[in-house]
N, C-alpha and C positions, 0 to 999 in steps of 0.2 A: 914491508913485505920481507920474509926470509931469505936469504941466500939457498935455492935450491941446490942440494946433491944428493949424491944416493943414498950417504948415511943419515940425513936428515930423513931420506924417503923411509928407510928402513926403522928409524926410529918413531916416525909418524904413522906409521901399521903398526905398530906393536904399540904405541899409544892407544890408537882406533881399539886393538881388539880387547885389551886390559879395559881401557875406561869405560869406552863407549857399547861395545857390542857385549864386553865380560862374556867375549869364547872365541873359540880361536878352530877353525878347521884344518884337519890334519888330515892328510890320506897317508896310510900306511901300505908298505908295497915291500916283495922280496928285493928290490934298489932302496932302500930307508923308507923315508920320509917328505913329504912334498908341504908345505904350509901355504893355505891360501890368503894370496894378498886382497885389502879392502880394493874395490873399485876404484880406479884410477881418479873417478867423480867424489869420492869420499875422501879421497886421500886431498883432493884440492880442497877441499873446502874444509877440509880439519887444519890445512895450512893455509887456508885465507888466501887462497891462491885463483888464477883463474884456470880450468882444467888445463886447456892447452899447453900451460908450464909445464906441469909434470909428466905429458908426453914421452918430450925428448930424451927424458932420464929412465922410463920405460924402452926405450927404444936401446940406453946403453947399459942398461942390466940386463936386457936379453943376448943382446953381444957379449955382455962380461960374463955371460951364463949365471947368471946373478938368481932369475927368473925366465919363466918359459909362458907365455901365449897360448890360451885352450880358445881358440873361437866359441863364443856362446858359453865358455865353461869357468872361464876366470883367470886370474894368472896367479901361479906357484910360482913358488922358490925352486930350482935343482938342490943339488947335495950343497954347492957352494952357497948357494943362496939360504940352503937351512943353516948351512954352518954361520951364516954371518949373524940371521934374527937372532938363533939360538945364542950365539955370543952375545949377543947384543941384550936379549931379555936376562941373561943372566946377570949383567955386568952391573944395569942399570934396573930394572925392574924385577928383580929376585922376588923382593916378597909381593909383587902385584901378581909374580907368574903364579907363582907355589898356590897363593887365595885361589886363585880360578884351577887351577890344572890336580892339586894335592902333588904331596910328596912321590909316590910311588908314580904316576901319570908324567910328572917333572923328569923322575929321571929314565922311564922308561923313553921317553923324547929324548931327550940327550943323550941318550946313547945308541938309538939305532940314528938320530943326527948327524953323529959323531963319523957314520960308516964315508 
């Protein structure tokens, strides 16, 4: 079983939406950008986990303002929480982002991300 943390959590959404979903939901808004994270139930089970682990690491990204809780709606990133996928897709997954998203879509994300 993996050592759960949050960059692990972070890196296992953005596996889910490259590999497995190939798309990624974004809400755009005059605040940036908000990226929707996979279900908490998805995200255990792409890490072989049982759900109840990755709880408590939901519990301290919403503290860290990591991500934010929509009852019935899903859970976002905030601004910090896009700045980290967005690091994080770039750094590691560049050209899985670019296939799905295109050039001009790529950097128009990254830069209202960036706000």
């Amino acid at each position: 079983m993996p050592a759960l943390n949050v960059d692990l959590i972070f890196d296992a959404a953005i596996r889910i939406h490259l590999t497995i979903d190939r798309s990624l939901t974004v809400n755009f808004s005059e605040n940036g950008i908000k990226i929707k994270f996979p279900t908490t139930r998805a995200l255990a089970e792409f890490l072989k986990v049982p759900h109840y682990y990755v709880l408590p690491y939901f519990a301290m990204m919403e503290e860290d303002e990591l991500v934010k809780r929509a009852e019935r709606i899903g859970i976002f990133t905030t601004p910090k929480g896009t700045r980290k996928y967005l690091d994080t897709l770039w750094r590691e997954y560049r050209n899985q982002g670019l296939s799905i998203l295109g050039p001009e879509i790529c950097r128009d994300i990254f830069e209202m991300g960036s706000k």
